[in-house]
VMD Tcl script that builds the backbone (N, CA, C; Angstrom):
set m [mol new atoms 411]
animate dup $m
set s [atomselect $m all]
$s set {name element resname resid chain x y z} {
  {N N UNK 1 A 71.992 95.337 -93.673}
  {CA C UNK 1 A 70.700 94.821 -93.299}
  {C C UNK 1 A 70.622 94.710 -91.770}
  {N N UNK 2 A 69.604 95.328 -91.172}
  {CA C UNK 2 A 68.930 95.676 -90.028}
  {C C UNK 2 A 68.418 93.905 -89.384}
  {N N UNK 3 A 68.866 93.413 -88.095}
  {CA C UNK 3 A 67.844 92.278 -87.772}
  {C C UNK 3 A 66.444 92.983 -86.962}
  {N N UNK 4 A 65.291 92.637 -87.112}
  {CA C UNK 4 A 64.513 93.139 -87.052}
  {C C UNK 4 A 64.372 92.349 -85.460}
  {N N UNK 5 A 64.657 93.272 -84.437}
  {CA C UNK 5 A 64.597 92.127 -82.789}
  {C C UNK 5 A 63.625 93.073 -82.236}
  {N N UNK 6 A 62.508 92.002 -81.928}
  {CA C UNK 6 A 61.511 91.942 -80.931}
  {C C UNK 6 A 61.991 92.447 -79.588}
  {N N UNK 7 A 61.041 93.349 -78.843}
  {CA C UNK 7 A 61.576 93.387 -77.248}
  {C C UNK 7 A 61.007 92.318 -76.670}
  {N N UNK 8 A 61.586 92.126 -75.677}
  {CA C UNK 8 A 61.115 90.955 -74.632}
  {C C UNK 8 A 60.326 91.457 -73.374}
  {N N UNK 9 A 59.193 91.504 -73.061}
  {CA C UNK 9 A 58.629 92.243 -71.562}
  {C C UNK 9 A 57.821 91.288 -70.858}
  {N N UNK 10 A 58.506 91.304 -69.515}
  {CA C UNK 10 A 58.151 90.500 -68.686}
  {C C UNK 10 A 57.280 91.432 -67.545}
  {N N UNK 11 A 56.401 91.135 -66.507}
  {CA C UNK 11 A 55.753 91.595 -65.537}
  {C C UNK 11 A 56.035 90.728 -64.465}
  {N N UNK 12 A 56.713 91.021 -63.459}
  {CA C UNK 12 A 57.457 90.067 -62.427}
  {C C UNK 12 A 56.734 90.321 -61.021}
  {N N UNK 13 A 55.844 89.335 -60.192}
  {CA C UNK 13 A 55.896 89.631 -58.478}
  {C C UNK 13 A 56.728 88.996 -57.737}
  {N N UNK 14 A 57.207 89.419 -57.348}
  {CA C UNK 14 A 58.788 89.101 -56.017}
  {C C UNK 14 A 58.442 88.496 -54.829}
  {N N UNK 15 A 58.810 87.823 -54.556}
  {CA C UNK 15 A 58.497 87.456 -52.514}
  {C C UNK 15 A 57.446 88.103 -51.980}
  {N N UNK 16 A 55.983 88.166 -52.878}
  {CA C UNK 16 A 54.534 87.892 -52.069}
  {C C UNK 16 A 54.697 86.931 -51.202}
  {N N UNK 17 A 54.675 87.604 -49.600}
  {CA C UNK 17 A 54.889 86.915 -48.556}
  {C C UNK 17 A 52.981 86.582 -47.885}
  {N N UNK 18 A 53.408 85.137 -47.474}
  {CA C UNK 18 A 51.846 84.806 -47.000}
  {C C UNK 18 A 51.764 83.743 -46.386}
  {N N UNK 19 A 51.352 83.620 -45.123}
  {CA C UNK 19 A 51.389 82.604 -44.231}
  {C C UNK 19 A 50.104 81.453 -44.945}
  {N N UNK 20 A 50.325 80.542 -45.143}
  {CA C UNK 20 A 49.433 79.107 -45.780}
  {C C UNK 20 A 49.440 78.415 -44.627}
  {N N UNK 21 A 48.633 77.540 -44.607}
  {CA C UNK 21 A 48.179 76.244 -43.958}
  {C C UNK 21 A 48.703 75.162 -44.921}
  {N N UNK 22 A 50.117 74.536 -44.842}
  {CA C UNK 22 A 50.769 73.894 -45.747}
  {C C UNK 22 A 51.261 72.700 -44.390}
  {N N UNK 23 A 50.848 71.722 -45.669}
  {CA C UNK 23 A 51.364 70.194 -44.377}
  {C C UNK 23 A 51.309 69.205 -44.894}
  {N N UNK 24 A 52.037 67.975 -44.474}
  {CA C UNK 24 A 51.053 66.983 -44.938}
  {C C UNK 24 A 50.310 66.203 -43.842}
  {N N UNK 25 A 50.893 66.535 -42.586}
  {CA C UNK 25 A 50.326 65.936 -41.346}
  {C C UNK 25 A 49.537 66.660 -40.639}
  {N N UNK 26 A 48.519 66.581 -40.174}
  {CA C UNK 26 A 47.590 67.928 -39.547}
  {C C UNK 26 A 48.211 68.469 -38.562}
  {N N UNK 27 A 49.124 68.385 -38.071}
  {CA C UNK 27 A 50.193 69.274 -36.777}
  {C C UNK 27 A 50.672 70.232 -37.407}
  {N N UNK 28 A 51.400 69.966 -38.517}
  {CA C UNK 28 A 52.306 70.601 -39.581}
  {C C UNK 28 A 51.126 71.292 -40.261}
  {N N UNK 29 A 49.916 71.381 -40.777}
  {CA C UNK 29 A 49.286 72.064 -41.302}
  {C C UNK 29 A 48.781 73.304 -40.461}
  {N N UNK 30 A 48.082 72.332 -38.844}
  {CA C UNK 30 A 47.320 73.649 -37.701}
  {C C UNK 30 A 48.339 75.273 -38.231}
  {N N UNK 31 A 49.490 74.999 -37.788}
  {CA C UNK 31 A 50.095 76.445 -37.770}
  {C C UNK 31 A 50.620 76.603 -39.259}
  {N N UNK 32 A 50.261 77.842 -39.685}
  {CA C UNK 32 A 50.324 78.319 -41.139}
  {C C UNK 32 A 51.825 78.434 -41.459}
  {N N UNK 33 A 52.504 78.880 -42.512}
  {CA C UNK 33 A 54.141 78.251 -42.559}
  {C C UNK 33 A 54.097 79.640 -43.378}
  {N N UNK 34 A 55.362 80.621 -43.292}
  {CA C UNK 34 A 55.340 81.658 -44.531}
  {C C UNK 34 A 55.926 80.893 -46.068}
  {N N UNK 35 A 55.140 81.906 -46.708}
  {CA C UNK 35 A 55.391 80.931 -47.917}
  {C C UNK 35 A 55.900 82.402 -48.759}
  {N N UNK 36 A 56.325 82.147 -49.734}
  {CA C UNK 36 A 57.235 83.354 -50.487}
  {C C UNK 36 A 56.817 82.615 -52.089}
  {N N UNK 37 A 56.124 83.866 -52.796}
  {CA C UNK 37 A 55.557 83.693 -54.194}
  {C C UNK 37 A 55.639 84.462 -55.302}
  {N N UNK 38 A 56.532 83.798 -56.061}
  {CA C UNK 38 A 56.884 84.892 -57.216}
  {C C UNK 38 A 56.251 84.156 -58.445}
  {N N UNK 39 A 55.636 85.465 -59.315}
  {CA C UNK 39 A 54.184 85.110 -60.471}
  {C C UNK 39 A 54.844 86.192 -61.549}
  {N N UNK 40 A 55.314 85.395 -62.326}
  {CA C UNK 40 A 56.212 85.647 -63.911}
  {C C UNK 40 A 55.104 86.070 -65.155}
  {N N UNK 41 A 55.005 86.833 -65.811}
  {CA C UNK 41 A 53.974 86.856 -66.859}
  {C C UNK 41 A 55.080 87.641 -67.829}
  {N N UNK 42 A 54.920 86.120 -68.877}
  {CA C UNK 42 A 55.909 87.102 -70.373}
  {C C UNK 42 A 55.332 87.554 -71.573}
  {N N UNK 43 A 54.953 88.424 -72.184}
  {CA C UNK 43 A 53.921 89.389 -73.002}
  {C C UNK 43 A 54.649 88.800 -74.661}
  {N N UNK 44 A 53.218 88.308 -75.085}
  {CA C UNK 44 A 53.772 88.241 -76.797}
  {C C UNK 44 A 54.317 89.458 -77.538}
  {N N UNK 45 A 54.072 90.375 -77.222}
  {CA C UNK 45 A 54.224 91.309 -77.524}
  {C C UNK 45 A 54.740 92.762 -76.479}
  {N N UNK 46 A 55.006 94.297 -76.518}
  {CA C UNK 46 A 54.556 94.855 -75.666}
  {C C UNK 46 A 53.452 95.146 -75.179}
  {N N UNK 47 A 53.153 95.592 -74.017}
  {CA C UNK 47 A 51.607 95.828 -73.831}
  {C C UNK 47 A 51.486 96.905 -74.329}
  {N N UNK 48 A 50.104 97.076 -74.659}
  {CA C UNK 48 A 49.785 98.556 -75.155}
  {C C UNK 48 A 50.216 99.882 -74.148}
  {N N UNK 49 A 50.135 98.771 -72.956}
  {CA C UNK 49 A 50.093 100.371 -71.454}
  {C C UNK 49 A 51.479 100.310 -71.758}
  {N N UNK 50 A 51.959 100.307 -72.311}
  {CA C UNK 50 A 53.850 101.061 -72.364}
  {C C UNK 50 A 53.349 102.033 -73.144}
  {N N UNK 51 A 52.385 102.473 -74.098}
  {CA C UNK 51 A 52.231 103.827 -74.646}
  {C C UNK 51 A 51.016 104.310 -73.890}
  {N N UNK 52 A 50.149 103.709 -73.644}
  {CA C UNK 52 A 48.965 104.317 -73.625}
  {C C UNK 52 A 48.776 104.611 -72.205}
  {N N UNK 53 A 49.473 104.237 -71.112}
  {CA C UNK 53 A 49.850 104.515 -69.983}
  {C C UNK 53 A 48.424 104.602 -68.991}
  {N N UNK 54 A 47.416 103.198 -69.711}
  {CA C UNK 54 A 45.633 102.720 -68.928}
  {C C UNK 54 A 46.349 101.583 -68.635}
  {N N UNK 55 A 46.128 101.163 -67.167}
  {CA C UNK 55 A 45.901 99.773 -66.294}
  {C C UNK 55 A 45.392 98.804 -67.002}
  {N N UNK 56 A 44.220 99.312 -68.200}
  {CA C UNK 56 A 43.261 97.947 -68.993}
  {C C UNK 56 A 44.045 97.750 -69.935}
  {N N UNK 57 A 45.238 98.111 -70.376}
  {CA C UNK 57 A 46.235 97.716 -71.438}
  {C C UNK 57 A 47.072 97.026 -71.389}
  {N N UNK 58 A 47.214 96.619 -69.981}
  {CA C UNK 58 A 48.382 95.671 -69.600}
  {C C UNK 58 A 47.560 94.658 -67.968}
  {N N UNK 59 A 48.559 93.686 -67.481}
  {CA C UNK 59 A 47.885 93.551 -66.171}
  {C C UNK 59 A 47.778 93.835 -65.079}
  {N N UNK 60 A 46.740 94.066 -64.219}
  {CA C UNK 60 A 46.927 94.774 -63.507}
  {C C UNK 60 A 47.709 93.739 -61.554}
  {N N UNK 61 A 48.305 93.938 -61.557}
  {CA C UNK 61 A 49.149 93.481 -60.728}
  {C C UNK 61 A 48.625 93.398 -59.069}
  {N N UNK 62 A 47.860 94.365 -58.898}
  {CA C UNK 62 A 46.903 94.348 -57.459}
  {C C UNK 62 A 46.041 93.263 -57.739}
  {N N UNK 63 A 45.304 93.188 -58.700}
  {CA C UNK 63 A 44.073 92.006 -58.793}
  {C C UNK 63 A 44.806 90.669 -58.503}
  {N N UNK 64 A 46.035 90.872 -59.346}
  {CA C UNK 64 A 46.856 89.395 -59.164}
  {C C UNK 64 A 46.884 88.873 -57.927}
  {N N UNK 65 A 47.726 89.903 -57.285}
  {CA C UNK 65 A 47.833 89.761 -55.119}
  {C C UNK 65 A 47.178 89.331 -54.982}
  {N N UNK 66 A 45.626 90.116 -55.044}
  {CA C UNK 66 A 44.983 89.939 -54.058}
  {C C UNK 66 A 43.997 88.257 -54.103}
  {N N UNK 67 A 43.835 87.959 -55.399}
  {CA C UNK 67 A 43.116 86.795 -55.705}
  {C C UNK 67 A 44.176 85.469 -55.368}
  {N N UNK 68 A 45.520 85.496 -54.618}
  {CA C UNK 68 A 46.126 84.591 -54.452}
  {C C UNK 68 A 45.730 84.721 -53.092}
  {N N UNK 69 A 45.814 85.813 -52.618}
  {CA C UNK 69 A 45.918 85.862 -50.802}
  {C C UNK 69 A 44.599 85.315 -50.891}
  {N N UNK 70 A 43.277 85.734 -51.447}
  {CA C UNK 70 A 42.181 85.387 -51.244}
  {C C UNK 70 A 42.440 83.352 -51.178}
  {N N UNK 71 A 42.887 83.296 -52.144}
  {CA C UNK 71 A 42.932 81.399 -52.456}
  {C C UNK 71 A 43.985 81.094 -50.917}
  {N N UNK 72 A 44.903 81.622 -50.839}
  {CA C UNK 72 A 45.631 80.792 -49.829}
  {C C UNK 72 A 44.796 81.226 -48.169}
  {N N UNK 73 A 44.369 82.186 -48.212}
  {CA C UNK 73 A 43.332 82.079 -46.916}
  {C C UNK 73 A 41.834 81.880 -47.246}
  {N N UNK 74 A 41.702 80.538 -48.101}
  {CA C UNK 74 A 40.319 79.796 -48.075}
  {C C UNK 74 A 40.556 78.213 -48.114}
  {N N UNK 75 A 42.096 77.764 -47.892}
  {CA C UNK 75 A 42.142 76.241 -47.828}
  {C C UNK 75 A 43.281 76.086 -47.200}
  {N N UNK 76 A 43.157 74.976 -47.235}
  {CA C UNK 76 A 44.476 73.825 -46.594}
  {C C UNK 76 A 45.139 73.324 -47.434}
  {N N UNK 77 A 46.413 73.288 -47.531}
  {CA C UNK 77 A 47.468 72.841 -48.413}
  {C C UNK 77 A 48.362 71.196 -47.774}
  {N N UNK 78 A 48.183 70.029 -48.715}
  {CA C UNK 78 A 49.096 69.345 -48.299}
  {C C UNK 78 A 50.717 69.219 -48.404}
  {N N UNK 79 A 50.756 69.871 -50.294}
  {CA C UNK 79 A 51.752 69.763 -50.785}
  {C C UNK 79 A 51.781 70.911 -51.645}
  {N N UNK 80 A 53.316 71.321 -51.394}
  {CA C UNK 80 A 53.696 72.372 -52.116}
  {C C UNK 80 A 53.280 72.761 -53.708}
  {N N UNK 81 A 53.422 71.601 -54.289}
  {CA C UNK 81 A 52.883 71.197 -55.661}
  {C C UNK 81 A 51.583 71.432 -55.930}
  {N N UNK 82 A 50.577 70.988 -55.332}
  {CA C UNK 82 A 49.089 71.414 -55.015}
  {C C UNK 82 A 49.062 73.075 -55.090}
  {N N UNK 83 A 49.731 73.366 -54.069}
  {CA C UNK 83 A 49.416 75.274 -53.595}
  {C C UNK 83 A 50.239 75.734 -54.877}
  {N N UNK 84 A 50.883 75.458 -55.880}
  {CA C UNK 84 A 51.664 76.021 -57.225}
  {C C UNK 84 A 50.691 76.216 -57.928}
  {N N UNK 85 A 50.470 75.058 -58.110}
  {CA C UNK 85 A 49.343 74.789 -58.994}
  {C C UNK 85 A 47.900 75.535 -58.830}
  {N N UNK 86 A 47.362 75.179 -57.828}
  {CA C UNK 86 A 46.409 76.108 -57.347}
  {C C UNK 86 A 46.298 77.860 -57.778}
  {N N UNK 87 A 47.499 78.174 -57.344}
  {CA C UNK 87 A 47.696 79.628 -57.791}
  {C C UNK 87 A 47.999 79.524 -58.995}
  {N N UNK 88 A 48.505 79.021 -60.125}
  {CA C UNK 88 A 48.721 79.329 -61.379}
  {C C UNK 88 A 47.408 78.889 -61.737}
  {N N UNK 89 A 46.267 78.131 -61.473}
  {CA C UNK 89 A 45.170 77.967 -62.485}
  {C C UNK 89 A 44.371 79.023 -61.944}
  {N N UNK 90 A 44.679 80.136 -60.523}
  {CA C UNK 90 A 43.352 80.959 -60.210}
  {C C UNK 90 A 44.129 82.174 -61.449}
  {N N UNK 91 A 45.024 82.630 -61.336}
  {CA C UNK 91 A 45.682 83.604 -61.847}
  {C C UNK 91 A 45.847 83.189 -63.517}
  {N N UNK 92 A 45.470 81.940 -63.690}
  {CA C UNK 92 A 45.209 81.894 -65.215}
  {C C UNK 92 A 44.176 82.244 -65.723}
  {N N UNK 93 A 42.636 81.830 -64.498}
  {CA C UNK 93 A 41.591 81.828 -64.742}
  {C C UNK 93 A 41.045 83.419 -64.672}
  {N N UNK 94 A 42.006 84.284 -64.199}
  {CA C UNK 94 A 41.800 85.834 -63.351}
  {C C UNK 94 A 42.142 86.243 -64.629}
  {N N UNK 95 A 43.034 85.887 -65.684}
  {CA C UNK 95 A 43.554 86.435 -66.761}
  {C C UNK 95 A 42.957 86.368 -68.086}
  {N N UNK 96 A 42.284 85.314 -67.871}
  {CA C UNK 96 A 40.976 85.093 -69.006}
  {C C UNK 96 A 40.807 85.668 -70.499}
  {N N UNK 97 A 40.551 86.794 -69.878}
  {CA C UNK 97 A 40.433 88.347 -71.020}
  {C C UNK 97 A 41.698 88.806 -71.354}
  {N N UNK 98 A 42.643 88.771 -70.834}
  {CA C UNK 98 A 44.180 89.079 -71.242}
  {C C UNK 98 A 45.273 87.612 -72.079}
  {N N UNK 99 A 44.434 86.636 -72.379}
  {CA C UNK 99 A 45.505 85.483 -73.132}
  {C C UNK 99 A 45.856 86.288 -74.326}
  {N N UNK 100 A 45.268 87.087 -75.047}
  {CA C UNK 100 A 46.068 86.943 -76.466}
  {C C UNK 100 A 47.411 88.118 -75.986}
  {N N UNK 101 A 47.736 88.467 -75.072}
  {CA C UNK 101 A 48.735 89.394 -74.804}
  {C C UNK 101 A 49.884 88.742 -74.067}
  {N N UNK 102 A 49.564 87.607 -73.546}
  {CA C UNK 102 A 50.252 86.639 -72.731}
  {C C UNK 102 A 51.076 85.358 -73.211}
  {N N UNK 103 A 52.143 85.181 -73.469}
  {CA C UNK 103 A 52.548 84.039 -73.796}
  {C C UNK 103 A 52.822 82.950 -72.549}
  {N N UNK 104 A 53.573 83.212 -71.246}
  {CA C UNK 104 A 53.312 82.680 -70.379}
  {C C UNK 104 A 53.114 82.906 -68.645}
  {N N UNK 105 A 53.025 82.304 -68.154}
  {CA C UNK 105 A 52.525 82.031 -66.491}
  {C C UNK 105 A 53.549 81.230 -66.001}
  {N N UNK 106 A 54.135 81.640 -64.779}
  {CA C UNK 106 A 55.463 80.965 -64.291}
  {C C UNK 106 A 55.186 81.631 -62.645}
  {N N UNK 107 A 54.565 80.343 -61.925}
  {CA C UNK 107 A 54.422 80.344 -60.650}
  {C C UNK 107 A 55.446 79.529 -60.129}
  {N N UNK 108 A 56.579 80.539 -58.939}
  {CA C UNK 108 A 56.974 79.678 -57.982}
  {C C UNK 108 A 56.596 80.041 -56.389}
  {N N UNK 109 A 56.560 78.783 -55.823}
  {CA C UNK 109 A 56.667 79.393 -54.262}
  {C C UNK 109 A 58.023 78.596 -53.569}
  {N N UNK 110 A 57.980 79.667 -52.177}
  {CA C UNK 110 A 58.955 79.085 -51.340}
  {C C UNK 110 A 58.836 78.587 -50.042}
  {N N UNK 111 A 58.785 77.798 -49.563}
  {CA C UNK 111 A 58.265 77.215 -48.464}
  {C C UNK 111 A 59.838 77.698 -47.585}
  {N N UNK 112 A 59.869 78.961 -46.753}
  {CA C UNK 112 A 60.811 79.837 -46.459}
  {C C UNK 112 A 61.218 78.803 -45.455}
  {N N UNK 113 A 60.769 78.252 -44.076}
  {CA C UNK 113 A 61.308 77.373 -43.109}
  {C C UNK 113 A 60.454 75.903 -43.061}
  {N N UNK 114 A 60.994 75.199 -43.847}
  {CA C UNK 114 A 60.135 74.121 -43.772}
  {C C UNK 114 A 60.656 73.189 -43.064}
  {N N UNK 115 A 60.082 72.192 -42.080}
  {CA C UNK 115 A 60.676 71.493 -40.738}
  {C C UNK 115 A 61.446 70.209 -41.108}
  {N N UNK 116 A 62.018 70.243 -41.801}
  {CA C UNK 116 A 63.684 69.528 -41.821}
  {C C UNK 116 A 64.762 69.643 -41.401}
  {N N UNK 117 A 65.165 68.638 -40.904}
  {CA C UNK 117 A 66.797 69.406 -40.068}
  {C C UNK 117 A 67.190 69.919 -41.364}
  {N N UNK 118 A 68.680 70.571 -40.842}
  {CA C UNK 118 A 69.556 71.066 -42.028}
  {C C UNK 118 A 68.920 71.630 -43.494}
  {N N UNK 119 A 67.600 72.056 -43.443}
  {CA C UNK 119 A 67.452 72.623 -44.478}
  {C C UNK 119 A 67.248 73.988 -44.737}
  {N N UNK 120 A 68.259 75.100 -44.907}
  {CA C UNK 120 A 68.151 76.474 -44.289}
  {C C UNK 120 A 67.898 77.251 -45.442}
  {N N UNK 121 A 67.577 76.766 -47.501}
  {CA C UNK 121 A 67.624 77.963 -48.087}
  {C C UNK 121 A 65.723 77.473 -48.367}
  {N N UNK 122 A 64.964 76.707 -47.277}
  {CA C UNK 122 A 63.965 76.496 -47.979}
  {C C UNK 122 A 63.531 75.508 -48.892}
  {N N UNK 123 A 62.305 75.627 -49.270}
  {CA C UNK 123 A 62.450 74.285 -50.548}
  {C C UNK 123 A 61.239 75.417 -51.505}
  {N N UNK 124 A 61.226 75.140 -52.843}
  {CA C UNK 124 A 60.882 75.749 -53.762}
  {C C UNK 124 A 60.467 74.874 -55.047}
  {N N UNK 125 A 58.753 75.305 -55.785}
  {CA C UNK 125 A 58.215 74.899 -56.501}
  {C C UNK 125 A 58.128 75.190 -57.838}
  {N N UNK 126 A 58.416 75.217 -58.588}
  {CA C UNK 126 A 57.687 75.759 -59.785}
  {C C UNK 126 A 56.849 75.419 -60.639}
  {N N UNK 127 A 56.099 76.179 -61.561}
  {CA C UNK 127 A 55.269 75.615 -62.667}
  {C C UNK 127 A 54.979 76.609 -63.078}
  {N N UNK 128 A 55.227 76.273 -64.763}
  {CA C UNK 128 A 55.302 77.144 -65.744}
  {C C UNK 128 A 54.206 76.894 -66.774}
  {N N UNK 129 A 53.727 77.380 -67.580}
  {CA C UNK 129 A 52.793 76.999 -68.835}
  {C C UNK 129 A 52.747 77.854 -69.761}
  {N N UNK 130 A 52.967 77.317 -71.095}
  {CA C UNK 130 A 52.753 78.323 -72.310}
  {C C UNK 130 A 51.601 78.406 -72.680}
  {N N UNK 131 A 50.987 79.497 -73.021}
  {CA C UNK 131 A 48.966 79.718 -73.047}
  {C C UNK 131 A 49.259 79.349 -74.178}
  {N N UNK 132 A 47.740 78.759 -74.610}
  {CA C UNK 132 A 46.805 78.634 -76.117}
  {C C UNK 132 A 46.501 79.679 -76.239}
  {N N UNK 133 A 46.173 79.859 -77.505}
  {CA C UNK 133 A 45.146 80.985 -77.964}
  {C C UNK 133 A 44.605 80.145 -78.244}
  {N N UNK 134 A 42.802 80.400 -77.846}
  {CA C UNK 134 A 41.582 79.975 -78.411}
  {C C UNK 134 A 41.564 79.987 -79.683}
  {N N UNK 135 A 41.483 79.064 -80.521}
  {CA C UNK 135 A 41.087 79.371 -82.341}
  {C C UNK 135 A 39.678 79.857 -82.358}
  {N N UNK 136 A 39.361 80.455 -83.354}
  {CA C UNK 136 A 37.865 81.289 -83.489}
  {C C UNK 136 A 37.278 80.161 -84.872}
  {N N UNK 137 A 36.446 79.290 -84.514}
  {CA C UNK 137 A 35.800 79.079 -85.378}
  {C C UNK 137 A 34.677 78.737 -85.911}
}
mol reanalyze $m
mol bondsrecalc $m
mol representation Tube
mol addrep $m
């Protein structure tokens, strides 16, 4: 007897690099800080675009970019936690039409030099969420 194993497929962005306005003191905010952002998406399933080899079968990964860069150059950030968050509800809200293919969303960032003595690997956020499916009723 055969175990019948599921593949596992993930869609991964790496060190999206992007200068933020991150602070909590307005000195520390004026000059923008690089920030480093990696956006996890794990598929209930495979996507269809592993056969069907259309962009609308799976997600498309440019829209993702670009609707974060858009969010982090339209505000001010106090706290790292805030700007996580922020990007996981635009990129949840960008995904809309793609939940039933999605099991989850796993935003981290890295606040690459943040002004603490002795702190040289950075400091780093995460937040994760497992989607609903809408019930139809």
């Amino acid at each position: 007897m055969g175990l019948d194993v599921k593949p596992l497929c993930e869609l991964l962005i790496r060190d999206l690099r992007l200068w933020v306005h991150l602070g909590y003191s307005a000195e520390e905010k004026f000059h923008p800080q690089l920030m480093s952002i990696n956006v996890d998406f794990t598929f209930k399933s495979p996507p269809l675009g592993l056969t069907t080899d259309r962009l609308e079968d799976t997600i498309c990964y440019l829209e993702v970019v670009q609707n974060i860069q858009s969010l982090v150059q339209s505000k001010q950030f106090n706290l790292i936690e805030h700007l996580t968050y922020d990007i996981y509800t635009t990129v949840d809200s960008l995904l809309r039409q793609k939940k039933h293919i999605i099991s989850s969303i796993r935003v981290t960032t890295h606040k690459v030099a943040p002004s603490i003595p002795n702190v040289y690997g950075g400091v780093f956020f995460t937040y994760c969420s497992a989607l609903q499916e809408q019930e139809d009723n």
